[in-house]
N, C-alpha and C positions, 0 to 999 in steps of 0.2 A: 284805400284798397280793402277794407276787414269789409266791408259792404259785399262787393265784389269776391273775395275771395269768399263769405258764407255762401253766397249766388250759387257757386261754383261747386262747392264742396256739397250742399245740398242737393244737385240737382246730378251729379255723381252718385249720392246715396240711393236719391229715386230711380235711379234707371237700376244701376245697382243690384235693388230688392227686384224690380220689376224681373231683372236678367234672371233673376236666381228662382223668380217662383216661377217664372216661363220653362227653364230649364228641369225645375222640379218636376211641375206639371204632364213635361214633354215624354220626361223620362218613364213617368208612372204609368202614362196614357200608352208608351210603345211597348212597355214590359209588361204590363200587365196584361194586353190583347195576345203578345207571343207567348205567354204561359197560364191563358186562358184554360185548356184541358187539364193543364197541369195542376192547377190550383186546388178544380173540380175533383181531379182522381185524389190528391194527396189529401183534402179533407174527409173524402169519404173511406180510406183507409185509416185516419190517422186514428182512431182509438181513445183510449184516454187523454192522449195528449190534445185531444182539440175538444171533448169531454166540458158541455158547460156555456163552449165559444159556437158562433154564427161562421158560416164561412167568410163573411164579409170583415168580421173583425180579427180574425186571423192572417187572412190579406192586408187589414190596416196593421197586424204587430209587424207585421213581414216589412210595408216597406217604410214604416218609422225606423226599422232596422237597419234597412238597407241604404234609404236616400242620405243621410249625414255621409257614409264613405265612398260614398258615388263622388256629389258634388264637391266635399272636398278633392277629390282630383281633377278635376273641371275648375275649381276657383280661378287658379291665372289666368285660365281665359276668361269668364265672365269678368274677371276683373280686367283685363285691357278691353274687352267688351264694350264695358261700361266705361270706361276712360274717353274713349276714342268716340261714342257716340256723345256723349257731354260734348266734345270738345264739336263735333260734325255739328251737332246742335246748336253749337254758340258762331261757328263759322256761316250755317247757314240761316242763320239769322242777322249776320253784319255784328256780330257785339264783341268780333276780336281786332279785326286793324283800326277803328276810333280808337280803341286802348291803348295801341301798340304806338299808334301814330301821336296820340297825346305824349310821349315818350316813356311809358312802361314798357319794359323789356318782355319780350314771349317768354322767355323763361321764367321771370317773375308772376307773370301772368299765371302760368299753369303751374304754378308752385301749388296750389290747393289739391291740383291734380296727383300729384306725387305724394302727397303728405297723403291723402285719400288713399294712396296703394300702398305705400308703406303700411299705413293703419293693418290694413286687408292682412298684409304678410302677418302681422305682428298675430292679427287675432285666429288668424291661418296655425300660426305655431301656437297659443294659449287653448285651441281648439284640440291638435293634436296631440299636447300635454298631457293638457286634465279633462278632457271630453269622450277622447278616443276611448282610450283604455277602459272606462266605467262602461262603455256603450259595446264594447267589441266580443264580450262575452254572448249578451242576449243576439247581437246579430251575428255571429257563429250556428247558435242552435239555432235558431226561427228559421236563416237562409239558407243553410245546408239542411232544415227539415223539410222546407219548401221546395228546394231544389233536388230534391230523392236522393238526397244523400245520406240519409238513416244508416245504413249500412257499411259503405267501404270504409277504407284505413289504407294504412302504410305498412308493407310487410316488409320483412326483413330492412327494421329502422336500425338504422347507424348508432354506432354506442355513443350514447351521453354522459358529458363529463362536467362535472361542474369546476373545473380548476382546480380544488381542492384535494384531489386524489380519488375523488368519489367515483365509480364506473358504471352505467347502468346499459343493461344491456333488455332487451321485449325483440320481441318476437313481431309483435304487430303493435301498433297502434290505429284505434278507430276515433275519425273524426266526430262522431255526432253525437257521443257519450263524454269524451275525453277519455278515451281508456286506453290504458297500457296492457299490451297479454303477455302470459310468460317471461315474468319478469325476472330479471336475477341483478341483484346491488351489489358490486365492490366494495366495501367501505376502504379509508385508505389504510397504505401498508403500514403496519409497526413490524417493531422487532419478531413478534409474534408470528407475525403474518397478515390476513388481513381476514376483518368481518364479510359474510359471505349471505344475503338476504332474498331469497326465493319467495315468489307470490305467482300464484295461478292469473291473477289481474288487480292494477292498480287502477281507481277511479279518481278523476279531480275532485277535488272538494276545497274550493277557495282559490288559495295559491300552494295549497299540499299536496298528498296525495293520500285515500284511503285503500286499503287491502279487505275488499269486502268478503271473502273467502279465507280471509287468516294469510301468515306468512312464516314461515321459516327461518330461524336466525342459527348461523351456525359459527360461533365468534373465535377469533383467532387463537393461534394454540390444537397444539394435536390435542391435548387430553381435554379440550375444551366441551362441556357438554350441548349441542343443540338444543335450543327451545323454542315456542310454538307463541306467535303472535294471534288473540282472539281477532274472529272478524270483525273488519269495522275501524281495525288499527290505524293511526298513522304514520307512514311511512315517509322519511326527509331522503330525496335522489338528488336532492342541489339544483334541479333545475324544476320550474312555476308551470303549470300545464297552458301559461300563455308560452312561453318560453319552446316547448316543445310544438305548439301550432308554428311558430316564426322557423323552428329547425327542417319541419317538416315539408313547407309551406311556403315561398319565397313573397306570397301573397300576407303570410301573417305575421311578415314584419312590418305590415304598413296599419297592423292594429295595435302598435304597441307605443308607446310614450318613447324620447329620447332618452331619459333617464334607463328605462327599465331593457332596452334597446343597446345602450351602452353598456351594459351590465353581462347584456348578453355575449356581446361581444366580447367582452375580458374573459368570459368563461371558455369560449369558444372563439379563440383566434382564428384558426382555420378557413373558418366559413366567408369564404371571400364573399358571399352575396350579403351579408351582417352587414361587414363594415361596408359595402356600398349601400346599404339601406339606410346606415346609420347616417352617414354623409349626406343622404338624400332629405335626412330629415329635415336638415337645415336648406338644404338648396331647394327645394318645392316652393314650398311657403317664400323665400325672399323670389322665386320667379312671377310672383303674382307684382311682384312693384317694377322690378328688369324688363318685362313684357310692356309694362305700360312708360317705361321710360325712352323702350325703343320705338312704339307705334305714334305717341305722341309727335316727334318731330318728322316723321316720315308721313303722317296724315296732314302736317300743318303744309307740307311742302306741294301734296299731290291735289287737292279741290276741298269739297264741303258736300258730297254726295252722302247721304245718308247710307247708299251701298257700298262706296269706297270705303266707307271708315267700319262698318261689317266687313269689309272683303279683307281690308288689311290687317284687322285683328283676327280673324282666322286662318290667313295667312303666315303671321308670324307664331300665332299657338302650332299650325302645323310644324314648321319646323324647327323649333321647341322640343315638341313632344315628340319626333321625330329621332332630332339630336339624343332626347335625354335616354329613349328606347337603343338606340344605336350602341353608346357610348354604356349604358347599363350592363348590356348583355355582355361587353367588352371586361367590363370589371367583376362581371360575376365569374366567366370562364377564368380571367386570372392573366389575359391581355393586356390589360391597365391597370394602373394601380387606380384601389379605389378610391381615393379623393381626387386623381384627376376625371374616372371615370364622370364620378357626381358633379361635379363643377365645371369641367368645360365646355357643357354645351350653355350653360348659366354665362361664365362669362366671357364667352363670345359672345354672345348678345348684349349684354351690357357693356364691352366693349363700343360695341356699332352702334348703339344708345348714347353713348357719353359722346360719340365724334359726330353721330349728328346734331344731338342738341346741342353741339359747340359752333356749330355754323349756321344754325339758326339766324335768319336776320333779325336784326331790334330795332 
């Protein structure tokens, strides 16, 4: 069978890539014709920041930015995708019941199959780990430059608290700088009372923040005397200016690592849409193996139609992505709790996955 199962597992990988630079391609060719003007007007506005660059390579930093967090949410499907046509492949070719009938079991059969999606899931989460987060900065600024977002922000932001006592309170926050306006810092309470830190605007700088205007420290204690932070200072509010895109943004927890993600979460129990991001982090990535555990015995059942086995893999991503949007929305308002919000539409499916591949015939 190691003959056989390479067969297999290879010929998964090549549709595989094929699915994903199709998918690439499709994407860049639809987006870039509907923000054709757009592209035009934003480089000839854009000033020093495109200062050096072609229009054309400023369109390539754009969607080197953009396609990595695209296609990650598309994976599960191109992954049952790719499962389902391998397998359409092999049925309409005759090379599955001589196997079956020699007496190898279908399930053993498309054991290559599964291992192949597991793989995916696995490098799905190793992707979102340590890929996301390094990458999530530059595609913030390039996409929301390109996308005429220079300007707006978030007025009247909710107070941020890092757990620790810390309280910060702005006025506005603007996305396409990272900046905080009118800012005032809690520090926590002592005996004293508590430190009290005024800034006309904080700017990220890493994972800090700088007070490029100077800042105000007025420290616990009546007879305490206030003093003047130079500009350029930095200023510690307990929470990472990734941290306040994810608070702001229910779109910028899906730029952040589980780790850094979880973190957030402890800081900010509250935020019911956290802890179902968090949960998602994990149920995304393993829906790329559950998708193809359920398409597989449902494809072996119905023919060898090269459009069957597309018709059925996009059929089960629809209601997938369907379930997981439904059930989302449910956990963020605070209808669900958020682990079952994130998981049950995961396994249901993998339920109806494991009871068919149990009646599979051998």
């Amino acid at each position: 069978m190691k003959v056989l199962d390479r067969y297999i597992a290879l010929t998964f990988v090549k549709v595989f890539l094929a699915a994903l630079v199709t998918f690439a391609v499709g994407i860049v060719a639809l987006d870039y014709f509907a923000r054709l003007d757009q592209f035009h007007e934003t480089h000839r506005v854009a000033g020093s920041f495109a200062e050096g660059y072609s229009r054309g390579r400023l369109i390539f930093q754009f969607y080197v930015a953009f396609l990595p967090f695209l296609l990650k949410e598309v994976l599960p499907f191109v992954c049952v995708a790719s499962g389902l046509l391998t397998l359409t492949a092999m049925l309409h070719n005759n090379e599955v019941f001589p196997v079956v009938a020699a007496g190898v079991s279908a399930r053993r059969l498309f054991l290559p199959l599964f291992l192949c999606g597991a793989a995916v899931s696995i490098g799905y989460m190793l992707f979102q780990e340590l890929v996301v987060p390094a990458l999530s900065r530059e595609q913030i600024v390039i996409k929301r430059f390109f996308t005429g977002d220079r300007n707006p922000g978030v007025s009247k932001l909710v107070h941020l608290r890092d757990g620790h006592g810390t309280v910060t309170r702005a006025g506005y926050y603007r996305f396409h700088n990272r900046a905080l306006e009118d800012v005032v810092v809690q520090r926590p309470w002592t005996r004293a009372g508590f430190d009290l830190w005024t800034a006309p605007s904080l700017l990220a700088d890493g994972e800090t923040w700088i007070a490029p205007e100077g800042a105000r420290v007025q420290p616990a204690g009546v007879d305490s005397l206030p003093r003047t932070l130079p500009p350029g200072a930095r200023v510690d509010i307990g929470v990472t200016p990734e941290e306040v895109d994810a608070l702001v943004s229910k779109k910028g927890s899906s730029e952040l690592s589980y780790s850094q993600l979880s973190l957030l979460v402890n800081k900010f129990p509250r935020r019911r849409h956290l802890r179902v991001a968090l949960h998602k982090q994990v149920a995304r990535p393993v829906a790329a193996f559950v998708l193809l555990l359920v398409g597989v015995p449902i494809l072996l059942a119905t023919g060898r139609s090269y459009f069957l086995g597309a018709a059925v893999a996009f059929a089960i991503s629809v209601i997938y992505y369907g379930l997981d949007i439904f059930f989302t929305s449910l956990g963020d308002r605070g209808d669900l709790p958020a682990i079952f919000a994130a998981y049950f539409p995961l396994t249901l499916l993998l339920s109806l996955g494991v009871a068919r591949l149990a009646v599979v015939p051998t």
